[in-house]
N, C-alpha and C positions, 0 to 999 in steps of 0.2 A: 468834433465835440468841443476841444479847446482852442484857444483861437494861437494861430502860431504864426507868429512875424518876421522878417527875415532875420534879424537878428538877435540872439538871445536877449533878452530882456529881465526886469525884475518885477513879477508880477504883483499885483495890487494888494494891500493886507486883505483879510478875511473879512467881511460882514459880519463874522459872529464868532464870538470867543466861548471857549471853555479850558474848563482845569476839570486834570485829569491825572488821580496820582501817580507818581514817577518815579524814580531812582534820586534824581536832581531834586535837595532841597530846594531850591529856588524856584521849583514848581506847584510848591504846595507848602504848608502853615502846619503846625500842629497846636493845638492848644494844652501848654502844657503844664502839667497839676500831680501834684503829690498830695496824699494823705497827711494831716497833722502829723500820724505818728512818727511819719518819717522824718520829720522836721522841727521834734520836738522832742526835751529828757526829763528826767524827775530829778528837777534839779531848781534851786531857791530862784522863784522869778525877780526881776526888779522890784516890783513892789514890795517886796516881802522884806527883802534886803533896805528899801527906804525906810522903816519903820525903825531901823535901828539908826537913824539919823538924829535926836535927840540927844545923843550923846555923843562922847568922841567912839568911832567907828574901830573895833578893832582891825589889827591887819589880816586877821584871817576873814573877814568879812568881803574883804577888798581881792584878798585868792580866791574866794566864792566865785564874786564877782566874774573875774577874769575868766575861770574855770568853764563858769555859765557861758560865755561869748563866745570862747573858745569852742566849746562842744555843740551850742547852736550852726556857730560857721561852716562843722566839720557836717553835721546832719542836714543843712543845706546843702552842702556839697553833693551831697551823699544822693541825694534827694533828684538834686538836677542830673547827678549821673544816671542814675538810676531813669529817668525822665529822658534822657538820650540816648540811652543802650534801648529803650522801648521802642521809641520814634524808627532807629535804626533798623531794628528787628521789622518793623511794620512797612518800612522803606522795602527792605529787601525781600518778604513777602509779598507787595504789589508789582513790583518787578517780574517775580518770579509770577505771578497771575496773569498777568501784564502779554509776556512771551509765550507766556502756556496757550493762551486765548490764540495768537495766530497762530496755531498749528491747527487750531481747530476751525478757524473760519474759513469760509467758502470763497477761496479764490481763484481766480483766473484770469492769466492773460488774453483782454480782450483785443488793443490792437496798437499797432506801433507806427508813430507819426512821424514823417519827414517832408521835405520840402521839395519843390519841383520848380523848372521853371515854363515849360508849357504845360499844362493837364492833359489836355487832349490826345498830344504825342504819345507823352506817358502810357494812359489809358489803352490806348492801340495798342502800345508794343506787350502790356502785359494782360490784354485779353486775347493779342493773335497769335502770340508768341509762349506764352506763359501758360494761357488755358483761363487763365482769373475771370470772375463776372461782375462787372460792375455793379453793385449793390444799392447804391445812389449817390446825389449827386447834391451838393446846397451852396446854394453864391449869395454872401451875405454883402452886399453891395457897400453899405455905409462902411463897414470895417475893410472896406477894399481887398479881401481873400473869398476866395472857392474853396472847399472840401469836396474829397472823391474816396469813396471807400471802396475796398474790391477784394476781391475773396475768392475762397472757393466752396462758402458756403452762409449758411446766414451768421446777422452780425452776432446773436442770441446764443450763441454754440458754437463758431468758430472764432478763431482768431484771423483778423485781417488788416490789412492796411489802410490807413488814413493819408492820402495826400492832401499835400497845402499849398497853393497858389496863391501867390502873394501877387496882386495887382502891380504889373510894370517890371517885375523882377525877373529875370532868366535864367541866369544862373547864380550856384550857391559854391560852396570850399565846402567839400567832405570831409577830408580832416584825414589825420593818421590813425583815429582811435578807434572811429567806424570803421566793423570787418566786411561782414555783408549776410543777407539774408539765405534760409536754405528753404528750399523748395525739394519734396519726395516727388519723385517720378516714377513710373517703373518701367521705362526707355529712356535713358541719359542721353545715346546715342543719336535718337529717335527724336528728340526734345531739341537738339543740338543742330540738326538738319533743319527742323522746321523753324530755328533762332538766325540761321544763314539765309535760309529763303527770303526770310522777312526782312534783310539788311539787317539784321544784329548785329553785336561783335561777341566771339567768345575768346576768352582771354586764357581758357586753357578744356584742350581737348580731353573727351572721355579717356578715364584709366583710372585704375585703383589710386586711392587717398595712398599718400605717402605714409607708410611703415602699419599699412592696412590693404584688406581686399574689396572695400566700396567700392563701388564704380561712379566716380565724382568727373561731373565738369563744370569750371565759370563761366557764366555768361554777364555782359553790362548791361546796363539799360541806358537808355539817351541820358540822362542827366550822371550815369556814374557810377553810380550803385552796383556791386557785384550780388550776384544772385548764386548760391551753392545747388544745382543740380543732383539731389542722392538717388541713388536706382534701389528702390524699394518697392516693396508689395502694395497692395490695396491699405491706404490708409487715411483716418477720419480727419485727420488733419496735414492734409499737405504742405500749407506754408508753416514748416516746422522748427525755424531756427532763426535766431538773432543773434549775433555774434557781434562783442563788444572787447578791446582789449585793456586790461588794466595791467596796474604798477605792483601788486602785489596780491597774489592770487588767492591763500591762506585768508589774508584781512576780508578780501573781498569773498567768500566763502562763507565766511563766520557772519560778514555783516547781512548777507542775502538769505542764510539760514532763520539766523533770528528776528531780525526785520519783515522780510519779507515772507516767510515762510514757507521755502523754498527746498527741495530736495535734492543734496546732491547725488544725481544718479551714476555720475560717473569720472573718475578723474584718469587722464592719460600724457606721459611725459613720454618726450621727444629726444633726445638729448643730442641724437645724428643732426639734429635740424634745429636745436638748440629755443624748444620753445615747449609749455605746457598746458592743455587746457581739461578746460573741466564744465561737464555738463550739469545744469542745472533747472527744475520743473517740478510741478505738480501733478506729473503723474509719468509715467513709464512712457520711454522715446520714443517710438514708435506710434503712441497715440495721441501724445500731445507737444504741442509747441515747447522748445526748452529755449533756455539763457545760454550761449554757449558763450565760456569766459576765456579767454586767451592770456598766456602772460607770457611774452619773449625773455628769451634771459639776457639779463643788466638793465633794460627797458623801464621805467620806471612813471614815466610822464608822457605823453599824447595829447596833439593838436586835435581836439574834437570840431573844428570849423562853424558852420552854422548851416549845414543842412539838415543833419540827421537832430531830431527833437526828444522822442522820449518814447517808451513803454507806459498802455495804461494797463490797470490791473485792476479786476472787480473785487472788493470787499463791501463786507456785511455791515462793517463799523468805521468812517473816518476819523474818528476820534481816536478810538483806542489804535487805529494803524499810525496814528499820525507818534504815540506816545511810544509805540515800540521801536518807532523811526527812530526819535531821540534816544532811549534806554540803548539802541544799537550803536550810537555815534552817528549816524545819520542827521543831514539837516534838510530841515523841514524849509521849504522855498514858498507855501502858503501853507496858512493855517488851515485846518479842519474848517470847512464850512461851507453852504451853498453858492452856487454861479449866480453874477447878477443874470438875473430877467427870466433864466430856466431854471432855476434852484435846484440841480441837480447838485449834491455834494460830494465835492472833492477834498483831496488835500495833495501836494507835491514838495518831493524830496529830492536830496544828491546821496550818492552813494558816494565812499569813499573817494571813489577816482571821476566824481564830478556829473556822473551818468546821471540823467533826468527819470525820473519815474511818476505818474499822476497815479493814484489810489480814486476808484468810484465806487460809491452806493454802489451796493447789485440791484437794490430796487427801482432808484434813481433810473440807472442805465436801462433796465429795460421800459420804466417810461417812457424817455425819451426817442427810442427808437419806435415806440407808438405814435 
């Protein structure tokens, strides 16, 4: 859906602006007005005080005077405080609107884009090996890249994968920060044979998750990518897990909550193995795709390379998602606004620790798969 190039890039401003209020004065204006009364006393205007100019002026005329300017300056004052305690107040009610609104919009992770350097290869090893179905397939020749989506179900209700082939490129740097995908199975064992038959590699045999009783195993795939095997039941969403590592687990928590609005379903510390992660989705584990966060302890920074690209995410509204991005400390990498030539509308952010995320229309997106 978005076009991804070998290497990260700085993508194009927006074709179309909007303001949309925010926490940050510098996103918005207010026009700001007080009543006469607040800005005025019953007390001898100038004029009034001219009329005794005729004659020598006494010096209590002249205390008047002062008296008057003095108590005007103090009611100005007053006036504009009064005019910025309001703004503030109104600030911090659109904020709080602002975060309320994503808890309540319709989202979902639609599907997560990375890079490849054959497709083809690819495509084999994670439809003979994996069970996935290719869903389709589109080579935009002028932009010199192919896209391959593949799944294990439609693009409309599950989450799936987007590959990117970049014309002439073979291989890509994965980086230290990319973990790897989880796939539910309910033969790990069983899934792990048919990964050898095929020439796979797995990089670690079936057996319970350390300092649990899953029954986990990794497998790679030709370009690198580890794949997490869980031995679980019948469930709607198999390709269930993305697993990213960040520098500070809390921050990244808070920012995914509110931004993203996102549930933390679960947090688990290690401390034999000196590491913590924490699960996070819009809806309970087992039936939908979750964010799984990692944080090593002391860790703090990670080599993200230029294979792995980004998480999209359907929303209702890219405006107002693009405003909670900011109100979270998130930066916004394009504006809220339609794709040249498909006008579907996007917007895309960094999360704290630099992680890419694209925000889509829900209405947009399911056009375009028409």
């Amino acid at each position: 859906m978005v076009r991804i190039i070998p290497m990260a890039s700085t993508i194009g401003p927006s074709l179309s602006s909007f303001k949309f209020a925010s926490a940050s004065p510098r996103l918005f204006s207010f026009s700001l007005s007080s009543s006469s009364s607040s800005s005025s006393c019953t007390i001898p205007s100038r004029r009034l005080s001219l009329l005794h100019l005729g004659s020598a002026v006494p010096q209590s005329h002249f205390f008047g005077l002062r008296a008057a300017k003095l108590l005007r300056r103090e009611a100005n004052g007053m006036g504009v405080a009064a005019a910025g305690n309001a703004a503030q107040a109104s600030t911090t009610a659109t904020q709080e609107n602002v975060l309320e609104w994503v808890k309540k919009d319709k989202r979902r992770m639609l599907h997560v884009v990375y890079r490849v350097g054959d497709l083809d290869r690819t495509i084999k090893f994670y439809t003979e090996c994996l069970g996935m179905k290719l869903l389709r397939k589109r080579d935009i020749p002028e932009e010199r890249y192919t896209n391959a989506f593949l799944g294990y179900g439609p693009e409309d209700s599950h989450f799936v994968i987007e590959l990117t082939y970049n014309y002439g490129v073979d291989k890509y740097d994965i980086g230290t920060g990319f973990g790897h995908f989880g796939i539910a199975v309910e033969d790990v064992a069983k899934t792990v044979e048919l990964v050898k038959a095929k020439g796979g590699k797995v990089t670690r045999e079936p057996g319970p998750v350390k300092g649990g009783s899953t029954v986990i195993a990794f497998v790679e795939d030709p370009d690198g990518y580890k794949f997490e095997l869980l031995e679980r039941g019948p469930t709607p969403e198999p390709l269930c897990q993305v697993m990213l590592r960040v520098g500070d687990l809390d921050r990244s928590i808070n920012f995914y909550e509110k931004a993203f609005g996102l549930e933390l379903l679960r947090k688990r510390d290690n401390p034999e193995y000196k590491y913590t992660i924490a699960m996070m989705g819009y809806g309970p584990e087992d039936k939908n795709v979750v964010l799984e966060l990692t944080y090593n302890y002391g860790v703090t920074e990670y080599d993200k390379g230029n294979a792995y690209a980004q998480i999209a995410i359907g929303t209702d509204d890219v405006y107002k998602t693009a405003e909670a991005i900011k109100l979270s400390g998130g930066k916004i990498t394009r504006e809220p606004g339609p794709l040249p030539g498909i006008n579907t509308k996007i917007t895309a952010c960094l999360d704290p620790d630099g992680w890419k995320t694209v925000f889509v229309d829900n209405v947009d997106f399911l056009k375009e798969l028409e």
